[in-house]
N, C-alpha and C positions, 0 to 999 in steps of 0.2 A: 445209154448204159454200156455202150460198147469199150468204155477206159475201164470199165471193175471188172478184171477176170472171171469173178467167179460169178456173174450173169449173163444171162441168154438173152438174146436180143429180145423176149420179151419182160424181159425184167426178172425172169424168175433165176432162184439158185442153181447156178451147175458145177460139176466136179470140170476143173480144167483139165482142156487137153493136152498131154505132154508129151504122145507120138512125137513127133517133130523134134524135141528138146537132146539136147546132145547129152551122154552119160558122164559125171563127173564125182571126182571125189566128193562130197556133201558133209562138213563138220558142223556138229552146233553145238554150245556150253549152253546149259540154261542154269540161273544160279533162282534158290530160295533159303530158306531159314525159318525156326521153331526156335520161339524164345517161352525159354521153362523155369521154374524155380530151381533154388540149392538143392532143395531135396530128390526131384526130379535128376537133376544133372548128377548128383552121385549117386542114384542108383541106379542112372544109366553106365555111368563111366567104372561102376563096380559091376553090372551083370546083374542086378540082382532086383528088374523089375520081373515082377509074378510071372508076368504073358510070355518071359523070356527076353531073348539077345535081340533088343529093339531095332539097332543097327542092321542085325541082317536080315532081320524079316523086311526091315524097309527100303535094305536094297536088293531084294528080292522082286519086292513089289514096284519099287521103280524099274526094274528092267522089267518086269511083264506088262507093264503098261507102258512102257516105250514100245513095246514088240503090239500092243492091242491098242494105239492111238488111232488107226483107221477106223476102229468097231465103236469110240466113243465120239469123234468131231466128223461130223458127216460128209464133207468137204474136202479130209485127205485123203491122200492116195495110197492104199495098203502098200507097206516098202520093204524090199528086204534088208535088214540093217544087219550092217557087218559087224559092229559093234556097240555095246552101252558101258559107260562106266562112271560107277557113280562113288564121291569120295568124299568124305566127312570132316569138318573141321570144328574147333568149339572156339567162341569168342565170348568174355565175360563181361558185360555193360552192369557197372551199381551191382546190384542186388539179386540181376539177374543174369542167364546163361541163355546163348543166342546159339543153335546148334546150325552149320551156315552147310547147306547142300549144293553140290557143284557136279550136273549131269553133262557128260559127256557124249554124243551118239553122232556113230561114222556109217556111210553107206557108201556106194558107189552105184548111181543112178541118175534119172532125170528130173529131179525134185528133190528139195531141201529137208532137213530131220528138225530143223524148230519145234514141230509142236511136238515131236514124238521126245525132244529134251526137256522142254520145256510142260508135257502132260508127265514123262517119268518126273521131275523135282515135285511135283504138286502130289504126285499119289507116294511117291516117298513121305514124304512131309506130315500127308494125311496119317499115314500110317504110321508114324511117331505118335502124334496124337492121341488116336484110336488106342495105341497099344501103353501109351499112359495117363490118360483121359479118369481115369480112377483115383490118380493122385492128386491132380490139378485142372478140372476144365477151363479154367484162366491162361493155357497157353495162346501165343498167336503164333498165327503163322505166315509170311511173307517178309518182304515182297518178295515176287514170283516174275523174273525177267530174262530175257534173252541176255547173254553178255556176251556172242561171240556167234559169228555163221560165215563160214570158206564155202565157196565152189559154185559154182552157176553160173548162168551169167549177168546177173545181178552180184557178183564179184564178194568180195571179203566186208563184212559190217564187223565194227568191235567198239561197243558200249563205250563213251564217251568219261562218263563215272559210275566207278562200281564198287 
């Protein structure tokens, strides 16, 4: 068991040690998307769903769950992140509007912000939904992928096709 980090030599789950590990700059994009109807998308891009300005409560909530992804995946390691940033763009497929999320998070440490990018895009995402789930529960939402991680020494990855 001794090749999977995140077990103990007797097979059970453990947090890795990262004493050791040298401090480096740590970049992650994690990209997702919410695809919604017409009606949906123009009452998003007019303000004028009920709950409020969907956009910022959901990047609100993506950064607080960037900063709280140690308290939900039991695994990582609580980090202090230097930064979140999370940026919105709309793509139009047919019939439908694909709202595409693109989270960004920078630390300077001994361990990578993957999931802390990649849990921020998922509870933004959620939080689109949640907060127009009244007009259409037929939204989806994904995929939900890594497209980008700097620093470590597992070196620079960047998503192949995105």
């Amino acid at each position: 068991m001794s090749s999977f980090t995140h077990f103990n030599e007797q097979g059970r789950a453990k947090m890795v040690d990262i004493t050791n590990k040298e401090d480096t700059v740590r970049i992650a994009v994690a990209r997702t998307s919410v695809t919604v109807n017409e009606e949906i998308y123009e009452k998003m891009t007019n303000n004028a769903i009920e709950k409020g300005d969907v956009l910022a409560v959901a990047q609100v909530a993506g950064v607080m769950a960037a900063k709280k992804t140690a308290d939900l995946i039991p695994m990582c390691h609580p980090l202090m992140l230097k930064g979140v940033d999370i940026a919105f763009a709309w793509e139009k497929e047919a019939e439908v509007y694909k709202l595409v999320i693109t989270v960004t998070v920078k630390t300077k440490g001994s361990t990578g912000v993957e999931m802390e990018a990649l849990t921020a895009a998922s509870v933004c995402a959620l939080t689109v939904y949640d907060m127009c789930k009244s007009l259409d529960k037929g939204m989806t939402i994904g995929p939900t992928y890594l497209v980008e991680k700097t620093g470590g020494k597992s070196g620079h990855y960047r998503r192949k096709t995105d």
